[in-house]
N, C-alpha and C positions, 0 to 999 in steps of 0.2 A: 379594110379597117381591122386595124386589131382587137383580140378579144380581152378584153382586161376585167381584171380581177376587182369586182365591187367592196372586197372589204378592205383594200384599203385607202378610200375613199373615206373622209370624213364625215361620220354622219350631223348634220345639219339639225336644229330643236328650230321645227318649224310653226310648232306652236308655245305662247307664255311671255312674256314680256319683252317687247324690242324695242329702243328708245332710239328716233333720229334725233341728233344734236350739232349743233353749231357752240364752234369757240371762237371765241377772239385772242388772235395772238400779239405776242409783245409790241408787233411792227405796225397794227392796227388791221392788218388782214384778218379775215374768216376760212375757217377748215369745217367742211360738214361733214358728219361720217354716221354710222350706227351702229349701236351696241347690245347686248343684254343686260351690262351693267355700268350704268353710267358712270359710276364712282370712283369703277376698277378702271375706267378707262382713261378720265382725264387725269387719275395718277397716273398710269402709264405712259400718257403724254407728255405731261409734265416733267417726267423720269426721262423723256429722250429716247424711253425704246418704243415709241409710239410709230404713226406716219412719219417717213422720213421728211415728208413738205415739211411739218412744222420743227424739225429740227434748227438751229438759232433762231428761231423765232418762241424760245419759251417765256416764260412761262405763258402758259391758256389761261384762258377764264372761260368757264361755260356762261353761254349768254341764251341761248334756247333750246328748248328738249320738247317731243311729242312723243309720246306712248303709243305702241301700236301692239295688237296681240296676234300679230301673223307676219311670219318674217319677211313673208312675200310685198306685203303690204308695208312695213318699213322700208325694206329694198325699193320700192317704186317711189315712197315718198323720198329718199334719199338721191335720187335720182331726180327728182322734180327739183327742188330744194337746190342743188348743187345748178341747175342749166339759169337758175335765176340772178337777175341782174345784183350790181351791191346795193342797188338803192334797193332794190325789190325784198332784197336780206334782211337789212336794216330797216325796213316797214315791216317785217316779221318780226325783227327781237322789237322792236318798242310796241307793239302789240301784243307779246309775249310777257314784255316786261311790265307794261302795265295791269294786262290779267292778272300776273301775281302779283301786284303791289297792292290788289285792289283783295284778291280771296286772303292775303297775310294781314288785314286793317281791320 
């Protein structure tokens, strides 16, 4: 095994804000991924220089998001989240969508 050089290796903010999130694309599919900043992200999807899956399939809509403060622990949720069926997705955003409809009244 080679000896490789750690610095140049990315280093990784494994602690502070990590959000997993699901979009919904133009075609009615969903894309799950995670971020640090949600905001910068789905402009950046939207922009096309995102996931190439959602490329022709723009525009997104973010339809749910969970806050996590360990990157480890978004990673596993994003993992979870992604192996789920679409109905199982879709009983997440409308539970999702309802808690906010409910904390914004």
């Amino acid at each position: 095994m080679k000896n490789r050089d750690k610095s140049f290796r990315k280093a990784i903010n494994r602690e502070g804000r990590f959000f997993v999130y699901i979009v919904q694309c133009r075609d009615g599919t969903y894309y799950t991924g995670y971020t640090q900043n949600l905001e910068e992200r789905v402009s950046l999807h939207n922009s096309g220089k995102g996931a190439k899956y959602l490329r022709g399939k723009l525009p997104v809509k973010l339809v749910y998001t969970k806050e996590y403060h360990y990157y480890k622990n978004a990673l596993s949720a994003e993992r979870r989240v992604k192996k789920l069926t679409r109905e199982q997705k879709l009983n997440l955003i409308r539970i999702y969508a309802d808690n906010n409809r409910e904390s914004t009244e």
